[in-house]
C-alpha positions as CSV (number, residue, x, y, z in Angstrom):
1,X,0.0,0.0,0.0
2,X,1.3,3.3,-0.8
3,X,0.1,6.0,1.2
4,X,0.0,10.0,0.8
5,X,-0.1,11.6,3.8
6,X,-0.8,15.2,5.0
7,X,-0.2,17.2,7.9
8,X,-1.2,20.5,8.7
9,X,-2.3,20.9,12.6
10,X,-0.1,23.4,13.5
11,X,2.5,25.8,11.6
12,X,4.4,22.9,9.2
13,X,2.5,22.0,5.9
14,X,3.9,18.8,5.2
15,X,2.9,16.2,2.7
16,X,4.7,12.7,2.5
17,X,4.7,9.3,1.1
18,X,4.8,5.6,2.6
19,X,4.8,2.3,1.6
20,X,3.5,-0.1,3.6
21,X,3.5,1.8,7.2
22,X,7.3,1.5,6.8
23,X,9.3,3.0,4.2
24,X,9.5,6.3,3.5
25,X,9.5,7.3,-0.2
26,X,9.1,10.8,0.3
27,X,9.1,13.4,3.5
28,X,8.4,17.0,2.6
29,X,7.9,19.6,5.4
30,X,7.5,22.9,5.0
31,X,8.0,25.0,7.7
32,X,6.9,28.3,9.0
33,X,9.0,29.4,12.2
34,X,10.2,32.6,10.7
35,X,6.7,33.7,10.3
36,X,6.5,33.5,13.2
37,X,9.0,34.3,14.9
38,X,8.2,37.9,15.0
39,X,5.4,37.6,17.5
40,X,7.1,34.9,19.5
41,X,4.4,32.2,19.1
42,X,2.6,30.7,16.6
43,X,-0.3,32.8,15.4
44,X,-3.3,31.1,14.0
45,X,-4.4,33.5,11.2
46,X,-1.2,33.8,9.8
47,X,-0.4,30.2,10.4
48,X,-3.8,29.1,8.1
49,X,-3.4,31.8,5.6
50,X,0.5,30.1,4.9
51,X,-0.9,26.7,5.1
52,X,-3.3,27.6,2.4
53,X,-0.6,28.5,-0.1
54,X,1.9,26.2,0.6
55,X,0.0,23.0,0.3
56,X,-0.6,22.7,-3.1
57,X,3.5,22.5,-4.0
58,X,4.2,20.7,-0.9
59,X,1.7,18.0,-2.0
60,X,3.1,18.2,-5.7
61,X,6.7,18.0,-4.2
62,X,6.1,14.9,-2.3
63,X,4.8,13.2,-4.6
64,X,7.7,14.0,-7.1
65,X,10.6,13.5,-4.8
66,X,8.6,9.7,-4.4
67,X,9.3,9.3,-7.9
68,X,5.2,8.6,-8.7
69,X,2.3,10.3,-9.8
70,X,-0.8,11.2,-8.0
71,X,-2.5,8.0,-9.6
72,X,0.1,5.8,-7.6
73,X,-1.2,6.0,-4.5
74,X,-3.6,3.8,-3.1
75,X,-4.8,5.9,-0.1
76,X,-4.9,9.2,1.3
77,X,-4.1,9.6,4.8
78,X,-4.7,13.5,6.9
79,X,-4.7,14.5,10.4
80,X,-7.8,15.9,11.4
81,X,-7.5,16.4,15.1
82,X,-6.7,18.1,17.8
83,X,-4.9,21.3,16.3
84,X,-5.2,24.7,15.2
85,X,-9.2,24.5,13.6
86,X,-8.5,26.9,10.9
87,X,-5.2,24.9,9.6
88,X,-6.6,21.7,10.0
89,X,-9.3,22.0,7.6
90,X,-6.5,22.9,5.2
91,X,-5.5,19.5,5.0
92,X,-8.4,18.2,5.5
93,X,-10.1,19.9,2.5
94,X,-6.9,19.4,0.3
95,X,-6.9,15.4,1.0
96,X,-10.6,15.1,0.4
97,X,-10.4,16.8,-2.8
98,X,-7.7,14.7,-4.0
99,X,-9.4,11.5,-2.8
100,X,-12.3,12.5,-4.1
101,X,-10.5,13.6,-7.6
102,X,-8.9,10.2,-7.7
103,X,-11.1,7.7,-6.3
104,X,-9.2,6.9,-3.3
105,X,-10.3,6.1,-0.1
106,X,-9.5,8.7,2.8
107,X,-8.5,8.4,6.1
108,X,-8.3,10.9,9.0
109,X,-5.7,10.2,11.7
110,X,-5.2,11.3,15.5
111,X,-2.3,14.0,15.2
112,X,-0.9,12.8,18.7
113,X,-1.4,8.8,18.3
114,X,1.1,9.8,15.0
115,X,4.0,11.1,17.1
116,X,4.0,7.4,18.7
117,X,3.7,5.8,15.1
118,X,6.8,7.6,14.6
119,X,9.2,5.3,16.4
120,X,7.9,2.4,13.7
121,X,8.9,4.7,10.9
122,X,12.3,5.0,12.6
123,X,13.0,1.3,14.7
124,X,12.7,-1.7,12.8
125,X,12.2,-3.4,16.2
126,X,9.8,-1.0,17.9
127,X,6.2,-2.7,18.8
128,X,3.4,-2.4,20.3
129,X,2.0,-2.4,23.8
130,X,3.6,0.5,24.9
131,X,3.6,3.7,26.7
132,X,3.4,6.7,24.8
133,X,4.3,10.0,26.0
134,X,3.9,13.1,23.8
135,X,5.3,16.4,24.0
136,X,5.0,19.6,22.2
137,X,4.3,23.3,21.7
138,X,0.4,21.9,21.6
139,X,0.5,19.0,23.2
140,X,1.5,17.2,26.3
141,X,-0.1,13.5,26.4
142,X,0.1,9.8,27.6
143,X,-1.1,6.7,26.7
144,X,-1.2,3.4,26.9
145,X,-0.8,1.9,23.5
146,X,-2.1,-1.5,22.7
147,X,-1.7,-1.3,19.2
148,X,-1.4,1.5,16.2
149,X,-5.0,2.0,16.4
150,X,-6.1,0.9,20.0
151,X,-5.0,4.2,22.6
152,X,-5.9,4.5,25.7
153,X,-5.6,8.2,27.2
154,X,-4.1,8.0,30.4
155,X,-3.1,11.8,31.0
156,X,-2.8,15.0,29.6
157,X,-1.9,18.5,30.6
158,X,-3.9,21.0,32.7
159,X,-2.6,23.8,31.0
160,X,0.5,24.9,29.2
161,X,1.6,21.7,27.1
162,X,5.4,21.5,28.0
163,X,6.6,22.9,24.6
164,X,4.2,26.1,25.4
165,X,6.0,26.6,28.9
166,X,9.6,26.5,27.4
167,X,8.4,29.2,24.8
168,X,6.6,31.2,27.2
169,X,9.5,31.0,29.7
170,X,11.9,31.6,27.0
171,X,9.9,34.7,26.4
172,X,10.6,35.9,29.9
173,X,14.2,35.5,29.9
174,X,14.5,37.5,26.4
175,X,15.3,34.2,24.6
176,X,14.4,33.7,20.6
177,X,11.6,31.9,19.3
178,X,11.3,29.1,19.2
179,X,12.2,28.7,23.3
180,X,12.9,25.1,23.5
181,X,16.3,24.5,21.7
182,X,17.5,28.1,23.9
183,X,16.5,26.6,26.9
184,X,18.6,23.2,26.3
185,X,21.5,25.2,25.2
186,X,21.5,27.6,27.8
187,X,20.7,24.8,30.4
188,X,24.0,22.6,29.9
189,X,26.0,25.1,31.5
190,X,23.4,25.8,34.2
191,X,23.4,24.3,37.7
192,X,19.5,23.2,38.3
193,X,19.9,23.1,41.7
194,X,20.9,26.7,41.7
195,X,17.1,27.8,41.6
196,X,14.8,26.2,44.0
197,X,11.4,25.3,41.4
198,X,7.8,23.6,42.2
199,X,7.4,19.8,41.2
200,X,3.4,18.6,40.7
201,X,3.8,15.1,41.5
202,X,0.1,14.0,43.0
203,X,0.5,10.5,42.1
204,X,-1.6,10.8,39.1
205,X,-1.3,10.7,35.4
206,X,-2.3,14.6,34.1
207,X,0.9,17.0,33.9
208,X,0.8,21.1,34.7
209,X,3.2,23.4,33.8
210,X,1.8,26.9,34.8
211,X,3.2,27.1,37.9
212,X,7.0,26.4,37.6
213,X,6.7,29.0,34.3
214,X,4.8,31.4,36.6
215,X,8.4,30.7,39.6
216,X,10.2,31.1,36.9
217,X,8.7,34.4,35.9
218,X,9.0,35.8,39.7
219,X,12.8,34.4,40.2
220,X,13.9,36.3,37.1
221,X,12.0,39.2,38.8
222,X,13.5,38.8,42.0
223,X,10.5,37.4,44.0
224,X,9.6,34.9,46.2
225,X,13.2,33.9,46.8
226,X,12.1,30.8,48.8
227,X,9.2,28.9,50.8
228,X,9.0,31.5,54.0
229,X,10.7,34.1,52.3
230,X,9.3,37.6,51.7
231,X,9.1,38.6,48.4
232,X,12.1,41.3,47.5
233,X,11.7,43.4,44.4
234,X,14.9,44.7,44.4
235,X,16.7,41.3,44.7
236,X,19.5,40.3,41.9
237,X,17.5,37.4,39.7
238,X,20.2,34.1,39.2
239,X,21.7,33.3,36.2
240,X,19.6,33.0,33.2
241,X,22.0,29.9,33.0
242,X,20.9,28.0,36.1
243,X,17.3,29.5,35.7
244,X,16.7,27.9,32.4
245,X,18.8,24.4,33.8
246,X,16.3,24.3,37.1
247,X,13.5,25.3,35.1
248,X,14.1,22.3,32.3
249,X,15.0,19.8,35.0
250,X,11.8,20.6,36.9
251,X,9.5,19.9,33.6
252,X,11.9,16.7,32.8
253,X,11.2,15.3,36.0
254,X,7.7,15.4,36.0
255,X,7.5,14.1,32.6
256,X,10.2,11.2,33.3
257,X,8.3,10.4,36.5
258,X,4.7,10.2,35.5
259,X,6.0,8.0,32.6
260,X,8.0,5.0,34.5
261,X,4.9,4.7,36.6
262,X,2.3,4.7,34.2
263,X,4.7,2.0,32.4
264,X,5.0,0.2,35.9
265,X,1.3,0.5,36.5
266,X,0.9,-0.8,33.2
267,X,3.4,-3.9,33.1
268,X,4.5,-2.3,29.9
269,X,8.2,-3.0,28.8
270,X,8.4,-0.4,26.5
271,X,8.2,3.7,26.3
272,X,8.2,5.6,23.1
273,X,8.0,9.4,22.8
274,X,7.5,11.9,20.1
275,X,6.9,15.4,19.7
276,X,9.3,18.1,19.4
277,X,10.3,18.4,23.0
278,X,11.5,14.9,22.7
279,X,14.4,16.0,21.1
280,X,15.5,17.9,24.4
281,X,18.4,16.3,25.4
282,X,18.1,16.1,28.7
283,X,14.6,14.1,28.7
284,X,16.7,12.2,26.4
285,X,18.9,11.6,29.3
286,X,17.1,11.3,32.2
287,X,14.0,9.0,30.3
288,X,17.0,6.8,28.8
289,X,18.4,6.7,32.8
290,X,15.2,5.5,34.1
291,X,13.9,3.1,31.8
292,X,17.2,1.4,32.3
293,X,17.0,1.2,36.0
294,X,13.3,-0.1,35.2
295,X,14.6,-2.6,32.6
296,X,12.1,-0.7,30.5
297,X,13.3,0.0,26.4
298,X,13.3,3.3,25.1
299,X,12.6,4.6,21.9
300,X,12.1,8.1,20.6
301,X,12.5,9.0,16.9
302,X,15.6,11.0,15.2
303,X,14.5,14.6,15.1
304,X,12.5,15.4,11.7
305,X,10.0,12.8,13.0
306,X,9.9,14.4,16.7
307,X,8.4,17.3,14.9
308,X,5.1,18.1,13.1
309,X,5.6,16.0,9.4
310,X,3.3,14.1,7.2
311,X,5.2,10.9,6.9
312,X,3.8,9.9,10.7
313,X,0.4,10.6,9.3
314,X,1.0,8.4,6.3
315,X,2.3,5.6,8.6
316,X,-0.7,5.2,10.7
317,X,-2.6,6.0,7.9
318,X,-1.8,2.9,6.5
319,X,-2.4,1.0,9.7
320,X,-5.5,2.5,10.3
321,X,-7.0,1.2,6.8
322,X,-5.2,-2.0,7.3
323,X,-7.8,-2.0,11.0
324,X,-10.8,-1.4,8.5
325,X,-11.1,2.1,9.8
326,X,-11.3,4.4,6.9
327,X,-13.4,7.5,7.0
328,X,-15.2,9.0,4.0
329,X,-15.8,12.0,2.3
330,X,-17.4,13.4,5.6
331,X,-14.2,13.7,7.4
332,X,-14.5,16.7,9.3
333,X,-11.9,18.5,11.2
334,X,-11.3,19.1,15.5
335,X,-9.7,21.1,17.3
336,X,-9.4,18.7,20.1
337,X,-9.9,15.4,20.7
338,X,-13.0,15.3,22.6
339,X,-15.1,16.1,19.8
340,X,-14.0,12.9,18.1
């Protein structure tokens, strides 16, 4: 099976192509960071508007660099939830026209299930059950995977996803957009236990973010200097070094934390992540530390398939059809995913 697939949740328009769930013929990712990089965060209007004229050539590209027309493939595969509403319907519009165009059938795929989907594309030995942790500028997630297409939802985030805190606290330190690559830099010549930060750890599977971002916010002011401590305005603020460093080890934690016991919980012998924060290296680090003192394998993809691209989509596109779960031409768009 040769599938097309076609991602545009956020601020990439990407189009790719895979054979079988496996191979990737073609991987095209357009990418629109220094649109955005003006305002410091991805804006939708100017997100959809970009999507709209780049997903005609990034579609046509694909299928070129794949070396076959747009007769050659045997299904169309598109994301169509959660995301940006305006973007998704993008893709979602483009792929049913072209299904429709070609009589193909359509498929619409779980944006955050993909990300896990990844480590197939990228680990000839990766399977299924698993635990699946995603995180993201949009997203923080995890799951218990049983199969491509069987996910449980275990936890999510409260509020910022952990991508959105490392922008946002970028943003208050007077780092560039995007945050989360500054952060990781700055961080590995930080001392994280410089900076005294707030761990959520209630025992249960949801994540929140808001609250180390918001010490972070009063430590680089000067505040709240400690747990009894009255607040001092005029206080020097640590090094941005060791701010970013506690900061980053303080989201790592929680992540790495919730993960190894949803994965003990679960019995599961296996963690894979996705998303673009899994490219931080010390979640790299510390997730790689602890599944080895749980005897639990690891697996995260290589960096163009941590981040938004349309080959994941065309992966568990394939799967999905393969299930017997095709959609039709009524495949409409969500912004989240409990409208699904």
């Amino acid at each position: 099976m040769i599938c097309l697939g076609i991602e545009t949740s956020c601020d990439e328009t990407a189009a790719a192509v895979v054979r079988d769930g496996r191979e990737i013929l073609s991987d095209v990712v357009r990418t629109q960071v220094e649109l955005h990089r003006v305002f410091g965060g991805v804006v939708p209007e100017v997100a959809c508007r970009a999507h709209a004229e780049a997903i005609g050539p990034v579609v046509e590209s694909a299928l070129a660099e794949a070396g076959i027309g747009a007769d050659g493939i045997d299904l169309v595969a598109v994301a169509n939830r959660p995301g940006l509403i305006g973007a998704l319907l993008i893709g979602v519009s483009a792929a049913k026209a072209l299904a429709w165009a070609l009589g193909k059938p359509i498929v619409g795929v779980d944006h955050i299930d993909a990300h896990i989907y990844a480590n197939r594309l990228a680990h000839a030995d990766f399977d299924w059950p698993c635990i699946g942790l995603v995180v993201s500028g949009g997203h923080t997630s995890l799951s218990f995977a049983r199969g491509p297409a069987e996910n449980e939802r275990l936890g999510a985030t409260r509020d910022d996803a952990a991508g959105e805190a490392f922008d946002k606290v970028a943003k208050i330190l007077g780092l560039p957009y995007p945050g989360g690559p500054e952060i990781d830099r700055l961080a590995r010549t930080g001392n994280p236990r410089a900076v005294e930060m707030p761990r959520l750890d209630d025992g249960g599977p949801d994540f929140s973010f808001s609250g180390v971002k918001t010490a972070v916010l009063y430590r680089w002011r000067g505040q709240n200097l400690g747990k009894g401590k009255k607040p001092k305005a005029d206080a020097a603020p640590p090094r941005v070094e060791d701010l970013a460093a506690a900061f980053q080890e303080a989201v790592v934690d929680a992540l790495v934390s919730k993960t190894l016991r949803a994965a003990k919980e679960r019995g599961a012998r296996s963690v894979a992540i996705g998303g673009g924060v899994a490219c931080n290296s010390r979640l790299r680090e510390k997730m790689q530390a602890g599944c080895a003192a749980a005897g639990v394998r690891l697996f995260y993809p290589p960096p163009r398939l941590c981040t938004d691209n349309a080959a994941m989509i065309a992966g568990l596109g394939s799967a999905l059809a393969a299930a017997g779960q095709l959609s039709d031409l009524e495949l409409d768009a969500f912004p989240s995913r409990a409208g699904v």
